[in-house]
C-alpha positions, 0 to 999 in steps of 0.5 A, a space after each residue: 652312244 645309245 642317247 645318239 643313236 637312238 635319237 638318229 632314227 627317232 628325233 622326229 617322233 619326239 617322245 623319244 627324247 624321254 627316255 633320256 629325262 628320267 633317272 637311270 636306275 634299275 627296277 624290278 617291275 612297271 611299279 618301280 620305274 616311277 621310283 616352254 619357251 624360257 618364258 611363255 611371253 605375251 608373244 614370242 619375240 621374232 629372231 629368238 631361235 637358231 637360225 632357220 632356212 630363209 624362205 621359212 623365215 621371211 614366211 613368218 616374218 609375213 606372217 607375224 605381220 598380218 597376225 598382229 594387224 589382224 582386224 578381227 579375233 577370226 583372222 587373227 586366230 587363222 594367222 595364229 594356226 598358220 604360224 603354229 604350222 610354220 613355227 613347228 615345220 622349224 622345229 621352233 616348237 614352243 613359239 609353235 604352241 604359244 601360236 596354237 593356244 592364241 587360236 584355241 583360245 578363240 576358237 574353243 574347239 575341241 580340234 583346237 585344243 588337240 593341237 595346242 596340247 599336241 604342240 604343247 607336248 612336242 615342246 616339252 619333249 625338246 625341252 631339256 631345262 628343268 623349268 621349262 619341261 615342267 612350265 611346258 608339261 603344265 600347259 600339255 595337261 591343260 589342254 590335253 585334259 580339254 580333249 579327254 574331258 570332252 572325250 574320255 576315250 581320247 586314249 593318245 591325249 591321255 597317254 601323253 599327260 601320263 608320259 609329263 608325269 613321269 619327270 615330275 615329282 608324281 611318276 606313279 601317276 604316269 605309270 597309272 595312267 599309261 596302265 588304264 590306257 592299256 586296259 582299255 586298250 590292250 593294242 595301242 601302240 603309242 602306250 606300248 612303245 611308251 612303255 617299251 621306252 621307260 623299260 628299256 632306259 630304266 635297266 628292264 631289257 628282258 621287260 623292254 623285249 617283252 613290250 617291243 616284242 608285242 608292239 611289232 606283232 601289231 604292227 610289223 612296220 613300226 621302224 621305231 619299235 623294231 629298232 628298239 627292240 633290237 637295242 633291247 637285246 643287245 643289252 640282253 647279250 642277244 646278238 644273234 636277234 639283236 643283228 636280225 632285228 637291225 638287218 630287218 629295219 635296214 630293209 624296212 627305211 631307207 632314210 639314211 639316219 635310219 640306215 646310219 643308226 641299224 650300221 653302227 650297232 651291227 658294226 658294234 655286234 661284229 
């Protein structure tokens, strides 16, 4: 019930669907929450996805076409990022980061190896076989450590390498990189939340509290962060915060998903 309602307000951040890949054990500190497509083709085959609204897919079906009579390297890696956006606004994003490293791969930007890494790591968050969480993750750190060896201070790169660790069979490595994220800046959201997330699956409530708590004072208007928080307390036993903090994010989102999630846990708090 938690995994369903979680996903509701959060499955466009896709970093979420982590929590739900680690084991479910519970820890004392940050030190013990350590205790692809299906194939990267030559080129993802047209048709081999769910279905997607029609006018999106006769755009990539134009799209694929003019990709693959490209008369020059340029065009082709323009017609490469084009389908990278379009494969991702259908949430196909595998095909979305094999397009993304086509056009990395002749651009060799810095800004290209963002987007292909940042493609690379929504894939890998769907991803749900074994296999090609950790193909997927592979490419993530690839790219990603494109940017941060270009940038060392490219602190959400790093935070999303640290968050592929954590499924693979060197976790610590993850909890490492997500601290000297912090240390170098106490502030960032992305690896607070993250934090937040790996507390609150691993069975650290009072810990998982403590983080969203931090995260919302810096910014009050993080959706995400104020739910979560609400989550951490009713698993504290808290009900009277846990309903003023699914009041409050009732007032902050009007999406309906937002609005479904926050009233099923007040109607469980009842």
């Amino acid at each position: 019930m938690l995994r369903t309602r979680i996903i509701l307000i959060v499955v466009s951040a896709a970093l979420v669907w982590l929590i739900f890949l680690l084991p479910k054990v519970v820890v004392e500190n940050d030190s013990q929450l350590a205790t692809a497509p299906d194939s990267l083709q030559q080129s993802p085959p047209a048709g081999a996805h769910a279905a997607m609204p029609a006018a999106l897919a006769k755009a990539i079906a134009s799209l694929r076409a003019q990709y693959v009579q490209a008369p020059g390297k340029e065009k082709y890696s323009i017609f490469a990022d084009s389908l990278r956006n379009l494969y991702s606004q259908a949430g196909q994003f595998d095909s979305a980061a094999w397009f993304a490293e086509q056009s990395a791969t002749f651009l060799q930007t810095i800004e290209a190896a963002q987007k292909t890494g940042d493609s690379y790591y929504e894939a890998y968050t769907f991803a749900m076989d074994a296999d090609k969480q950790k193909r997927l993750a592979e490419k993530t750190r690839e790219w990603l450590g494109k940017v941060i060896e270009a940038n060392p201070r490219a602190l959400d790169a790093k935070t999303k390498i640290a968050m592929t660790y954590l499924s693979s069979p060197s976790p610590m490595q993850g909890i490492m990189m997500l601290r000297e994220v912090l240390e170098e800046d106490p502030k960032n959201e992305f690896a607070i939340f993250n934090m937040g997330m790996l507390s609150l699956q691993s069975g650290q409530h009072a810990k998982a509290a403590e983080r969203f708590k931090e995260l919302v004072t810096i910014n009050p208007r993080h959706t995400q962060g104020q739910l979560l928080l609400g989550v951490a307390y009713v698993n504290l036993g808290d009900k009277a915060n846990a309903r003023q903090q699914f009041e409050k994010v009732k007032k902050m989102d009007n999406d309906p998903s937002v609005q479904a999630t926050a009233d099923s846990y007040l109607n469980d708090l009842n």
